[in-house]
N, C-alpha and C positions, 0 to 999 in steps of 0.2 A: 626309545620312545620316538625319535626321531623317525627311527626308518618308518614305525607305524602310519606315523601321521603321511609321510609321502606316498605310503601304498592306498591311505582314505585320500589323497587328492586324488591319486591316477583312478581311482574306482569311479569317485563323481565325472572327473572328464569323460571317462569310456563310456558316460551314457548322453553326453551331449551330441547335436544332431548337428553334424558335419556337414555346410552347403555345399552344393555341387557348383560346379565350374557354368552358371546361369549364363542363356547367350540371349535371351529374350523373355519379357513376365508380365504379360498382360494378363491386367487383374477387374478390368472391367468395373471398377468404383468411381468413375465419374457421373452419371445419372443424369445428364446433358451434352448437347454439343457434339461436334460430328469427329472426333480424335480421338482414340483410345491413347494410354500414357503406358511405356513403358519402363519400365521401374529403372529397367539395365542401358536404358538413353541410347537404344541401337533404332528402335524399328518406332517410335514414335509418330503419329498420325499417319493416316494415309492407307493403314494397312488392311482397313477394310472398304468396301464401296457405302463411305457414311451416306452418299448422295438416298438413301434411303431410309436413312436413319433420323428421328423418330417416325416409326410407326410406317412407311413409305409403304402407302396406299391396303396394306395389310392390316388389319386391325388388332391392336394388342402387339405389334412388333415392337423392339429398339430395348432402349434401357430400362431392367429392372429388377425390383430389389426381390424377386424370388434365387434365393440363391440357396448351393448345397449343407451350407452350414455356416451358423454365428459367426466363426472363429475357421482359419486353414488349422487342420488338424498339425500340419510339421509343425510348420512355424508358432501359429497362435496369434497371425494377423488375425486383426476385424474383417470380417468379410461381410459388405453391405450392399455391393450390385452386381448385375450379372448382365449379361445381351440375349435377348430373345430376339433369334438373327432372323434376316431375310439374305442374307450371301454367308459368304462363308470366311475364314481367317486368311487372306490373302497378302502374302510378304514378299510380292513380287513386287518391290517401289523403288525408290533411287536410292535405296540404302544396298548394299552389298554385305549378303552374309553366307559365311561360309561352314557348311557341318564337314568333318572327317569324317572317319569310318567310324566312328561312333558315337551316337549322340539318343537323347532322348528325349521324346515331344509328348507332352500330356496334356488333360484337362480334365475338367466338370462338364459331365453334358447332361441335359436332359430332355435325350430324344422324341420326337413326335414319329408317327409313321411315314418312313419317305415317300417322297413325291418321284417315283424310279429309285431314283440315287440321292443321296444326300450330303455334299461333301461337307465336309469339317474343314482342313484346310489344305491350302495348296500353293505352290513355290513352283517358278518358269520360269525360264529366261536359258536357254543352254544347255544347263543340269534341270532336272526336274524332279519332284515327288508331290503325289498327289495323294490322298485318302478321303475314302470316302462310307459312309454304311449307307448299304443298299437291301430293296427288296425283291422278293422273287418269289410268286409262287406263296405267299405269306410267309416266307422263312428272310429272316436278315440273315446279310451278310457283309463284311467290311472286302472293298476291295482298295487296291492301290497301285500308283504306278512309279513302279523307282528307276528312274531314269528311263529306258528304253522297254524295261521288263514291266509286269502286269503281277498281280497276286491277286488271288479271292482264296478268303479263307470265312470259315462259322463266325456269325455274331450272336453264337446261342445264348451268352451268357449277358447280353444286353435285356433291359428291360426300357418300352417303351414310358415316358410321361413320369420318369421317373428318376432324381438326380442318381448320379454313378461316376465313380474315375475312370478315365479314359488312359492308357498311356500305350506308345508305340517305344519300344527298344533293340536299337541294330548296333551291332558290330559289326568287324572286318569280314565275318562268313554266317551270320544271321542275324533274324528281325523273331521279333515276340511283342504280341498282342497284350495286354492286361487288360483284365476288366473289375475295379476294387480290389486290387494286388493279384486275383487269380487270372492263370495263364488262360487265355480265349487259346490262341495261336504260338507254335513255336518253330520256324522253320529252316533252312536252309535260306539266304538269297537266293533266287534269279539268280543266271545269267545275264551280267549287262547291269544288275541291281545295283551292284558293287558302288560306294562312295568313290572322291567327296562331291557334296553336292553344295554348288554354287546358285545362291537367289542372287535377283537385283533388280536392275530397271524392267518395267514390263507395262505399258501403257493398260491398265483396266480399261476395258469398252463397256460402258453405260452400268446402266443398273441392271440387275439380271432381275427374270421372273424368278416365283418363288421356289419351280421345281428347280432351277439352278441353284438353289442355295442351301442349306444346310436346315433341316426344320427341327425345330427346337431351342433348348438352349445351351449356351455355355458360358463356362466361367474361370479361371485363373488358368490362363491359356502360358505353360513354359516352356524352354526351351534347352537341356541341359547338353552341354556340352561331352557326356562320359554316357557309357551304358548302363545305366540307374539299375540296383535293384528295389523291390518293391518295400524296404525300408527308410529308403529314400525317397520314394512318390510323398506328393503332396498331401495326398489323405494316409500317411503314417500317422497314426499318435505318436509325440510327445511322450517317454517311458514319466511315470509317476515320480516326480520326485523323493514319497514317501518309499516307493519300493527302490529307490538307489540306497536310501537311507538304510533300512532293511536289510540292503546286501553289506554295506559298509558296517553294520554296528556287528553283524554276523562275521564276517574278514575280522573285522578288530579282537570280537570275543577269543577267535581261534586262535589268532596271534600273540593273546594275553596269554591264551594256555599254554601253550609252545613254550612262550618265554617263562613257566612256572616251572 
């Protein structure tokens, strides 16, 4: 009976939701005041150009509470604010942070039609990577620059004025796009794309106009330190605890029979 019962614990842990190695988690629920908070106490205030923030001369910009859902689908935070930007997620400040060869950047967006180009966010100082979705032609497309190299790849699977998960994942010899867990992009690095990439001090010049900045919105902006797969993104469910249960009482049944 013993062994039983420790094969129904290992069943219930195997469905529990393993955090990733978080290097930054801006969750955008302050709803005032010009600092974003982040959760992981690395990149705290500063990291966007607040000097714009509320509303900076745009109307209906800065904090607020249109977000992609009640609840983060992993976890099962409350999720009650979001930023409808006027720039973009900039982690160029006097903090120093460092990605390996592999790491993964995600969020909530819910893009407008860019203005050119639209960046999302972007890191400078030495090492660089930038991202952006752009238009062209009425067709989106995300580009980016890692390090010294350039990428443009399809943003077919974007839908404008409409919330969506966003995630970027690279390893030591490629990068892949997701758009709500499905692959947009999957490709080789660049030459020259290759990690790791070092942010840090980088003096922001002013406020930017609005085509410099990202239109739309976003919302639980992270930073994981490993090559996520789309199990692990933010907008995962949570497996049901009745169907662990379900699998458990099923393993038990079979186990009872065995031992008859």
């Amino acid at each position: 009976m013993k062994k039983v019962c420790c094969v129904l614990v290992l069943v219930f842990l195997g469905g529990a939701v393993g955090k990733a190695g978080t290097l930054c988690y801006l969750r955008f629920e302050e709803g005032s005041g010009f600092g974003a908070y982040d959760e992981e106490g690395r990149m705290n205030g500063g990291v966007m150009d607040f000097t714009s923030v509320p509303g900076g001369g745009y109307t209906g910009r800065g904090w607020s509470t249109d977000v992609p859902s009640a609840t983060v689908p992993l976890t099962g935070q409350a999720n009650t604010g979001s930023m409808h930007f006027t720039d973009f997620i900039d982690l160029s400040t006097i903090n120093t942070l460092i990605l390996g060869y592999e790491f993964t950047i995600e969020l909530f967006m819910k893009p407008e039609m860019p203005v050119s180009v639209s960046p999302m966010f972007n890191f400078s100082y030495g090492s660089a990577l930038s991202f952006w979705l752009g238009e062209d032609s009425g067709n989106l497309y995300f580009g980016s620059l890692l390090h010294t190299a350039s990428t443009s790849d399809s943003a077919s699977l974007v839908s404008l004025n409409e919330w969506q998960h966003f995630a970027l994942v690279v390893d030591s010899t490629s990068y892949a796009i997701y758009i709500n867990s499905q692959v947009q992009a999957s490709n080789p690095l660049p030459t020259g794309g290759e990690g790791p990439y070092q942010f840090g001090t980088l003096p922001v010049a002013g406020t930017r106009s609005l085509g410099d900045g990202f239109s739309g919105w976003m919302d639980e902006f992270r930073i994981s330190d490993e090559a996520l797969s789309p199990s692990q993104f933010l907008n995962a469910t949570i497996p049901e605890p009745t169907t662990l249960g379900l699998l458990g009482l099923g393993l038990l049944s079979l186990l009872i029979r065995r031992r008859k």
